[in-house]
N, C-alpha and C positions, 0 to 999 in steps of 0.2 A: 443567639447564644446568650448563656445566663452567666450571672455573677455565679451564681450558687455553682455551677461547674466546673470550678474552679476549690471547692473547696477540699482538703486533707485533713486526716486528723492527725493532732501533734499531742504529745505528750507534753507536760509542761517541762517537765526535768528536761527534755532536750531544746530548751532556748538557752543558749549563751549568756551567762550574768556576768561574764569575765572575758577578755581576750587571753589567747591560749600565753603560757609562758614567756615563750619567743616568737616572733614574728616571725612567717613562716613556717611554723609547725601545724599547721591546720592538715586536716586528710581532702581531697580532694576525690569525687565521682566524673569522672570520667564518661561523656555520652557521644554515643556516635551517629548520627544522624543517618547516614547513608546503611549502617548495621543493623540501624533498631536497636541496640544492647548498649549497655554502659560497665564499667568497670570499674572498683577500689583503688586509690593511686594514692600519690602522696603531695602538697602541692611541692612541697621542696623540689619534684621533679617536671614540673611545670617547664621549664626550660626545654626538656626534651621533646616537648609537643610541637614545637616550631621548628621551622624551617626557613632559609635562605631564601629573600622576597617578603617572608609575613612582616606586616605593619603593627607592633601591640599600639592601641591609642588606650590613653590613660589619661583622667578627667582628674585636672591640677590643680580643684578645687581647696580651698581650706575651709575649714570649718570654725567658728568663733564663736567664742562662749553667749551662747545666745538666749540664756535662759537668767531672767530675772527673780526674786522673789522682794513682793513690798508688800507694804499694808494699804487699803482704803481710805482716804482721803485725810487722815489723821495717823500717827504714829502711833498709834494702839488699836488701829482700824482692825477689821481681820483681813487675814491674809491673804495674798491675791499672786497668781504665778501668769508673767509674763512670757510666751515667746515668740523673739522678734522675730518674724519671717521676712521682711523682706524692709529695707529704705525705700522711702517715695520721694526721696529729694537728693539732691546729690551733699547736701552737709548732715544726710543720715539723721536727721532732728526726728522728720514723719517717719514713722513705719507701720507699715501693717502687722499685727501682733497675734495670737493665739493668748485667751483671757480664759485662767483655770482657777476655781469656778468663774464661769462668764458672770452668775451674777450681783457677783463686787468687782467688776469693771462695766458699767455703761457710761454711758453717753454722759455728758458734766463731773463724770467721776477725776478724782485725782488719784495716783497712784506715789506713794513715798517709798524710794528705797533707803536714801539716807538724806541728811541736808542737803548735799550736793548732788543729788539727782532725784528730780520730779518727773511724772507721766501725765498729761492732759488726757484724759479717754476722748477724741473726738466725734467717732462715729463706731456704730455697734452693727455685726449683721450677725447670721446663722451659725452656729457652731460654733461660738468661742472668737469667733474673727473680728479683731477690734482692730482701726487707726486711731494710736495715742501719738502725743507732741510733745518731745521730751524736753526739758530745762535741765539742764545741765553748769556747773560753778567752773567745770574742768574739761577739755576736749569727750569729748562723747566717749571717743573710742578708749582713752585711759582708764574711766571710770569705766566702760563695760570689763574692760580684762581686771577689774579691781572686784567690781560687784557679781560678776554675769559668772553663769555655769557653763561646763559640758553640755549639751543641750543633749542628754543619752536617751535613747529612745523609752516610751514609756512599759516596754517587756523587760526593760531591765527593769529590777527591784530592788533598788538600792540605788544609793545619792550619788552623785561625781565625784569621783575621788579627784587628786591631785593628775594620780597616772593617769588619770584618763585624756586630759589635753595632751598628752603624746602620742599614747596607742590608739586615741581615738581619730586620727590624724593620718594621713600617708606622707611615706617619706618622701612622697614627690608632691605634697600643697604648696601652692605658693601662691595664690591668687584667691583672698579672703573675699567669703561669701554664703555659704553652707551655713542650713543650720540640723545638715548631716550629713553624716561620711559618707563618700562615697566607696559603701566598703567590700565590694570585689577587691579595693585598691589594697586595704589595709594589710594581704598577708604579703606584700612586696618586702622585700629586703635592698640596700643599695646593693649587696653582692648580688642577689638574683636578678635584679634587672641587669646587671652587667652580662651574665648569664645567658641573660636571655641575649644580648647583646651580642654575645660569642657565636653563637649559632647562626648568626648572619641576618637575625631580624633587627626591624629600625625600631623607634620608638616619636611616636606623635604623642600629644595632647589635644583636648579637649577642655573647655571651662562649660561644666554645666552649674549654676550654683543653686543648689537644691532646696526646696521649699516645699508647699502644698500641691503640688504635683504631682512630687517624688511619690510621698509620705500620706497624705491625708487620703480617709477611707473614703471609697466609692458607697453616694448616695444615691444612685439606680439601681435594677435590676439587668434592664436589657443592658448587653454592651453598647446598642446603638446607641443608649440615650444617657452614654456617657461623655462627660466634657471633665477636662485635667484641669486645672491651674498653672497657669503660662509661667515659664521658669527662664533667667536670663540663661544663653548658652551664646557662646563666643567660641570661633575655628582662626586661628592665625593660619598667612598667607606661608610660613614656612615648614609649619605642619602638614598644609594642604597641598601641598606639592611632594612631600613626603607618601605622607597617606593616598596622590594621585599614582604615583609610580610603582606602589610595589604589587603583588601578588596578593596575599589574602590579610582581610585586616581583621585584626583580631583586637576584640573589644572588649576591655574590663569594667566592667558593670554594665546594669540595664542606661544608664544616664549618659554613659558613651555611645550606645546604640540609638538612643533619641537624638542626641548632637549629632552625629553620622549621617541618619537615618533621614532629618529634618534637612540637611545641607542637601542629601539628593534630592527631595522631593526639590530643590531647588534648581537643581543641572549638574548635581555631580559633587566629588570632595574638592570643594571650593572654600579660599576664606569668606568666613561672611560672623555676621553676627546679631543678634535680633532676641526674640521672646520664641519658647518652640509649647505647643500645649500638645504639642504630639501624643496621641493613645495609639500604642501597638498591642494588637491583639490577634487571635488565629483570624487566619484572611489577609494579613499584612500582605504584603509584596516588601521584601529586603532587596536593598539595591545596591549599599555597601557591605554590611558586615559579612562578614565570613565563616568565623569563628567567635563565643563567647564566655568570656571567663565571668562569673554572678554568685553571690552567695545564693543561700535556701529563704525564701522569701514566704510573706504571712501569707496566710490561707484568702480566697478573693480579693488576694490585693492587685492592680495595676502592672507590680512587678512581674509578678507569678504568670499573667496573662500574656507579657511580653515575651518571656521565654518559651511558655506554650504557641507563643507565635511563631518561635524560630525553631524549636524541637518539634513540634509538634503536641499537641493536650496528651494525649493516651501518652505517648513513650515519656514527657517529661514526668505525669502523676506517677508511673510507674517507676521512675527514679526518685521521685520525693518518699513512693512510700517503701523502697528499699531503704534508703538513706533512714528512713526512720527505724525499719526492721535491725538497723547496723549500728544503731544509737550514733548516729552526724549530728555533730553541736550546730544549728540553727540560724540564722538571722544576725544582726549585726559583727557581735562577734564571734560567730560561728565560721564552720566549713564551708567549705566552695565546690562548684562544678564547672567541669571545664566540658564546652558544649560545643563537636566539631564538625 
C-alpha cells in the first residue's frame, strides 16, 4: 500500500483558519462501520451516541506556547523560528527543536530572542530538526509563556492571536506537553462532557504529548518503509481500571488510539508508560478501541491512514469527499467525525 492512496482533494477555502464561535458548534459526520454509510449530525448531539458501559478516553494533554522567534547569532542577525518539540533533559535546558529556515540554525550557531534568553544550536540533522541549549537569566518555563507562541499549525495563515492559548486548548489539559492540540478534544464543552456523563458513560484519560509523530510529513512511499517518531504517552493505574471494565471505549482523537492501541499490544488496558512510535494503518488488528471521535485530517498524512485503518480506506475517502461535497470546515479547527 502506497502513501499516494491516501490522497483527497480539498479546497483550500475549506481548512479552518479560525475555531467556530462556540465550542461545540462544529457539525459532526457520522459513519457506520457495520452500515457502510454515514450521516449529517451535529456534534452538540454527540452525547446521544453513547450508551451505559461506553468508556470516552480523552488525551489530557496541554499544549505550550512552543513557538519561538529570534535572530542569528547577533541581534540584527536574520530571522530564525524555533520549534520546541520535545526536552532531552528533565531542567528542559536541551530540546530537540524544528529550525525555520533550517539554514540560520546550524551547528555553532547562536540564536537571540532577547537578553534574557539565548539558544546554543548544538547539533543539526534532516528537515529542520536541530538540538539547541538554552541560557536562560529567568526559569525557562516563565520566559517561554512570556516570549513563546501558540505553536498553530502551519494551514493556518495567520499569526497566534491572544484567543488562541484558550481555544487552542481543551477544557480538559492539564498535563503540559504538546506542541499541538489534540483536537478531536477541542469541540468538548464542561456541559457536554457532563452530558455525556448522564448517559451512563465513564470518562478516562490518556497523556499522549504530541510531537513529530503526531504531525511531521511521511518521507516514504511504501507504508512498509514507514517509521513515526516516538512520542511520550503515559495510562494512570485509575484510568486503566476504568477503561478495563467497561463495554466499548470510545476514543477522541487518533493520539488516544495510539495510547490504547500501544498499551495492548502490551497485554491489555494496563497502567503503563513509555515512548509509543506506533504507525496504524489498513492491516491493523484493534484490540481496544471501539468507537472513534477525530477531526478531518491532511491528505497522506499518518492520521488519515489511521482512520482508514479502523473505517476502512474506501468507506472513510467516501466520507471525506462527501464532507467536502457538504463544504465541512477541515483540520485543526474544523469539524469532526464520529466513527462507530
Amino acid at each position: 500500500m502506497q502513501v499516494s492512496d491516501f490522497y483527497y482533494e480539498l479546497p483550500p477555502e475549506l481548512i479552518a483558519q479560525e475555531p467556530p464561535t462556540q465550542r461545540g458548534a462544529s457539525r459532526m459526520l457520522v459513519v457506520s462501520r457495520q452500515k457502510q454509510s454515514f450521516h449529517d449530525d451535529a456534534f452538540r448531539n454527540f452525547p446521544t451516541y453513547l450508551h451505559p458501559g461506553d468508556c470516552l478516553i480523552l488525551n489530557d494533554t496541554r499544549v505550550f506556547p512552543a513557538r519561538l522567534h529570534g535572530r542569528r547569532n547577533t541581534v540584527s542577525g536574520a530571522e530564525v523560528e524555533l520549534l520546541l518539540v520535545r526536552a532531552l533533559d528533565e531542567k528542559e535546558i536541551t530540546w530537540k527543536v524544528l529550525a525555520r529556515p533550517a539554514k540560520r540554525a546550524r551547528a555553532g550557531d547562536r540564536i537571540i530572542f532577547d537578553s534574557s534568553l539565548t539558544a546554543d544550536v548544538l547539533t543539526q540533522g534532516d528537515y529542520g530538526e536541530r538540538t539547541v541549549r538554552f541560557h536562560a537569566s529567568s526559569p525557562f518555563n516563565e520566559l517561554l509563556e512570556r516570549f513563546g507562541e501558540t505553536p498553530l499549525p502551519p494551514y493556518i495563515h495567520r499569526k497566534a492571536e491572544a484567543a488562541d492559548r484558550q481555544r487552542y486548548q481543551t477544557v480538559f489539559a492539564s498535563r503540559q506537553g504538546s506542541v499541538a492540540a489534540p483536537t478531536a478534544g477541542l469541540h468538548f464543552t464542561t456541559e457536554i462532557l457532563r452530558e455525556c456523563q448522564a448517559t451512563g458513560a465513564e470518562i478516562a484519560y490518556v497523556t499522549l504529548h504530541i510531537g513529530l509523530g503526531t504531525f511531521a510529513p511521511l518521507r516514504a512511499e511504501n507504508l512498509s518503509d514507514v517509521q513515526l517518531h516516538e512520542e511520550y504517552f503515559e495510562i494512570r493505574e485509575e484510568d486503566a481500571h476504568i477503561m478495563g471494565r467497561c463495554r466499548r471505549r470510545v476514543c477522541v482523537g487518533t493520539t488516544s488510539v495510539r495510547s490504547l492501541e500501544t498499551a495492548f499490544l502490551g497485554g491489555g488496558a494496563r497502567a503503563t508508560k513509555g515512548e509509543t512510535n506506533l504507525f496504524i494503518y489498513p492491516g491493523f488488528h484493534f484490540s481496544g478501541t471501539g468507537a472513534l471521535l477525530t477531526n478531518f485530517h491532511l491528505p497522506q498524512s499518518s492520521l488519515l491512514m489511521l482512520v482508514a485503518a479502523f473505517a476502512g480506506r474506501e468507506l472513510t475517502l467516501a466520507a471525506y469527499r462527501h464532507a467536502v461535497k457538504e463544504r465541512y470546515r477541515f483540520f485543526s479547527y474544523g469539524d469532526c467525525m464520529l466513527i462507530e
